[in-house]
C-alpha positions in Angstrom: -23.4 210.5 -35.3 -20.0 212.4 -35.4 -19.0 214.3 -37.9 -16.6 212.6 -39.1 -19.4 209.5 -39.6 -21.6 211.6 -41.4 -18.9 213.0 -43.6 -17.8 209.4 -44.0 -21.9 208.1 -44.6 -22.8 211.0 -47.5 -19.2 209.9 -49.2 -19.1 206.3 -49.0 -21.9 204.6 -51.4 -23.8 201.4 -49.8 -23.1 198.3 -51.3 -26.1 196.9 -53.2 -27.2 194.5 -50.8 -29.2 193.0 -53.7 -26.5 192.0 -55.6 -24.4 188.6 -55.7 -21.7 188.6 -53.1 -19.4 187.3 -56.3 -20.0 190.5 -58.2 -19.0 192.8 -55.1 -15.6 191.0 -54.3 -12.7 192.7 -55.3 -10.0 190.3 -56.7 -6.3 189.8 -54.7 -4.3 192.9 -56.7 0.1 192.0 -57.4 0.3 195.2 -54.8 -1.6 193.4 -51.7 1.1 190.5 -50.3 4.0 193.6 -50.5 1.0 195.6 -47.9 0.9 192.2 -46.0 4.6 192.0 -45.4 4.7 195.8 -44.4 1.9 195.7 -42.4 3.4 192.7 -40.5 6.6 193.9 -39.7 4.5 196.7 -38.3 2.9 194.1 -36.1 4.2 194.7 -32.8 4.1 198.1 -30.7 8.1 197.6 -30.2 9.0 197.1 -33.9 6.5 200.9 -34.7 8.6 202.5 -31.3 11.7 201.4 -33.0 10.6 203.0 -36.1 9.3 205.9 -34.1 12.5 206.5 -32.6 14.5 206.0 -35.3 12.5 209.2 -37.6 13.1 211.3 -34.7 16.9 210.6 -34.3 17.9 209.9 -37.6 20.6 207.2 -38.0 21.4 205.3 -35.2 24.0 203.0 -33.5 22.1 199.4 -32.4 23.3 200.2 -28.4 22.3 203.4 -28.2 19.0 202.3 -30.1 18.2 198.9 -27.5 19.2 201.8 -24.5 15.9 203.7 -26.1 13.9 200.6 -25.8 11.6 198.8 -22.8 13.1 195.6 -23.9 16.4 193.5 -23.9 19.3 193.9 -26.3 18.3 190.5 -28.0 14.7 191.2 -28.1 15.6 194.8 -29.8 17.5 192.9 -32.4 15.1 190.5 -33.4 12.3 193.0 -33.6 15.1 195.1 -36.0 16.1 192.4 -38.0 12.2 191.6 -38.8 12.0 195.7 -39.9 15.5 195.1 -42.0 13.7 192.1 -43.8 11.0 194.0 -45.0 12.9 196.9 -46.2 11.7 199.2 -43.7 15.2 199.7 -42.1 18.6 199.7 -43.4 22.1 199.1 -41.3 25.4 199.8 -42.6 28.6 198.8 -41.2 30.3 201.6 -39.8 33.8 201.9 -37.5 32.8 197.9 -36.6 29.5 198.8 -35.1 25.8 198.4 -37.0 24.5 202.2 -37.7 20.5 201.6 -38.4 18.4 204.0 -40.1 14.5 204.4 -42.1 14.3 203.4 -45.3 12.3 206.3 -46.5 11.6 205.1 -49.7 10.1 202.1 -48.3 8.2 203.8 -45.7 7.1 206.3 -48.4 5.6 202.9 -50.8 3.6 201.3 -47.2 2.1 205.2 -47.1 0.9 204.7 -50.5 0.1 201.2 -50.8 -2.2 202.0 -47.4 -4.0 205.3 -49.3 -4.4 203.2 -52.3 -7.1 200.6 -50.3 
């Protein structure tokens, strides 16, 4: 047993294996479909590199973004546009050329939403 499991075992009480399934369920909470939609755009190991790269650069132009990327152009800017729906990305407009950036605030709530489990 590591340490971390022991730790884990002496913090974490057993579920009363006697009692009625029904009573141990937890009900859906308004919080878990926001987690849901996070979590999915988080889905794919391209759309977390994206969000990876973008933290550590700050904003960022979409070319130089898809240069950073194992993938094509298109495929960068679909895995974007899924991070842009859920909120965790923002693009502005800028001298005719999308500039992309983390939504802290966003990122921040999926933090939170996550430690709240």
């Amino acid at each position: 047993m590591t340490a971390m499991t022991a730790m884990t075992a002496k913090t974490a009480p057993l579920p009363d294996m006697a009692a009625d399934p029904a009573d141990l369920a937890e009900p859906v909470r308004p919080e878990d479909e926001e987690l849901a939609i996070l979590a999915k755009a988080l889905g794919h190991p391209i759309r977390v590199l994206i969000l990876r790269n973008l933290l550590r650069i700050g904003s960022c132009y979409f070319g130089r973004l898809a240069d950073l990327l194992p993938v094509a152009a298109s495929t960068a800017s679909q895995h974007l546009t899924i991070l842009k729906e859920a909120g965790l990305v923002k693009g502005e407009i800028g001298e005719a050329r999308p500039c992309y950036c983390v939504d802290t605030g966003r990122l921040r709530r999926l933090q939170q939403l996550i430690n709240d489990m």
